[in-house]
C-alpha positions in Angstrom: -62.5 109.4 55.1 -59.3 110.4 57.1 -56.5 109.1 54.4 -53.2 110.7 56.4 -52.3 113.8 58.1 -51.1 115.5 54.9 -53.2 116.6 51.9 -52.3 118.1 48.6 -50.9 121.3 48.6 -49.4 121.1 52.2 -45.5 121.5 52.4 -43.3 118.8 54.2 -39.3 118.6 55.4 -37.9 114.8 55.4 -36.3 113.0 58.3 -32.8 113.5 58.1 -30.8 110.5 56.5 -33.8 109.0 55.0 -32.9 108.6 51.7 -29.1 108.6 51.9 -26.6 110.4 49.6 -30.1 112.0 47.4 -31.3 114.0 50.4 -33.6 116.7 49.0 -33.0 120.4 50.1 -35.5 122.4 51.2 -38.9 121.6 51.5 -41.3 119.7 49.4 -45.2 120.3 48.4 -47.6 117.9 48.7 -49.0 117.1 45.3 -51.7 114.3 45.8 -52.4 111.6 48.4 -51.4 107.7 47.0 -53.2 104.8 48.3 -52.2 103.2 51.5 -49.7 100.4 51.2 -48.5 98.5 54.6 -51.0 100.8 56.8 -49.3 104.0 55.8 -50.1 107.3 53.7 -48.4 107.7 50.4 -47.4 111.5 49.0 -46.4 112.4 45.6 -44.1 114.6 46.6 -41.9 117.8 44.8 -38.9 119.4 46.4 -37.4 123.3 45.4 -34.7 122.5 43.3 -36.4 119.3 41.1 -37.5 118.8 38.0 -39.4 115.5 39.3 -41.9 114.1 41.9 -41.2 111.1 44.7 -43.1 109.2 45.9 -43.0 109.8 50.0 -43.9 107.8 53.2 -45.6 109.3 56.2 -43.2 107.9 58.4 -40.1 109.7 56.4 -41.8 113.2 56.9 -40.7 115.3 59.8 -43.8 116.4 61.7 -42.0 118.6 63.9 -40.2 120.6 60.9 -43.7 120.1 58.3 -46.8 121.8 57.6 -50.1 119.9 58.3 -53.1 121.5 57.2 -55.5 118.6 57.5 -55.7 118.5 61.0 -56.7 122.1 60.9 -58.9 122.2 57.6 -62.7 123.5 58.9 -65.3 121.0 57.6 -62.5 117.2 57.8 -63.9 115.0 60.9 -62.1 115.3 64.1 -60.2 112.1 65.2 -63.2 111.1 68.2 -65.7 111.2 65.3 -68.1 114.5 65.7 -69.1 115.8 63.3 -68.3 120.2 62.3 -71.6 120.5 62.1 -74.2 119.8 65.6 -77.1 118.7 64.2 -79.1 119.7 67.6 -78.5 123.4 66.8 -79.9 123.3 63.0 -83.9 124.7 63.6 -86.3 123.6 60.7 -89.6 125.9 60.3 -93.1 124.2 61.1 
């Protein structure tokens, strides 16, 4: 099942302004994927420099700036739904 874009372990930049005056710097790592609440993918998120986890929105993330390795993960379905493995090309003895 395709949850978000993100998976645990991936690291992610915010938008800028997103969550005001406690802007985290630097970069933050994916720790797990949250349930989907309103149609989006939730993060539990840590930054460099904290002691704590947030809890982040796809839509805050910068994809332009962030690190997706789901998308590029060998063995996740592709978004038009084939599959990484052809099932014509797998031979079975007789």
């Amino acid at each position: 099942m395709r949850h978000g874009r993100y998976q645990a372990g991936d690291m992610i930049v915010l938008k800028a302004g997103v969550l005001g005056n406690a802007h985290p710097k630097g970069e933050g790592r994916v720790l797990s994927c949250l349930p989907e609440a309103g149609g989006l993918a939730h993060y539990r998120v840590r930054f460099e420099n904290e002691s704590f986890e947030r809890s982040i929105r796809q839509d805050d993330i910068d994809p332009a700036t962030s690190q997706a390795s789901f998308d590029d993960a060998p063995g996740t379905p592709k978004a038009d739904g084939s599959r990484w493995v052809n099932l014509n090309s797998i031979r079975t003895k007789k």
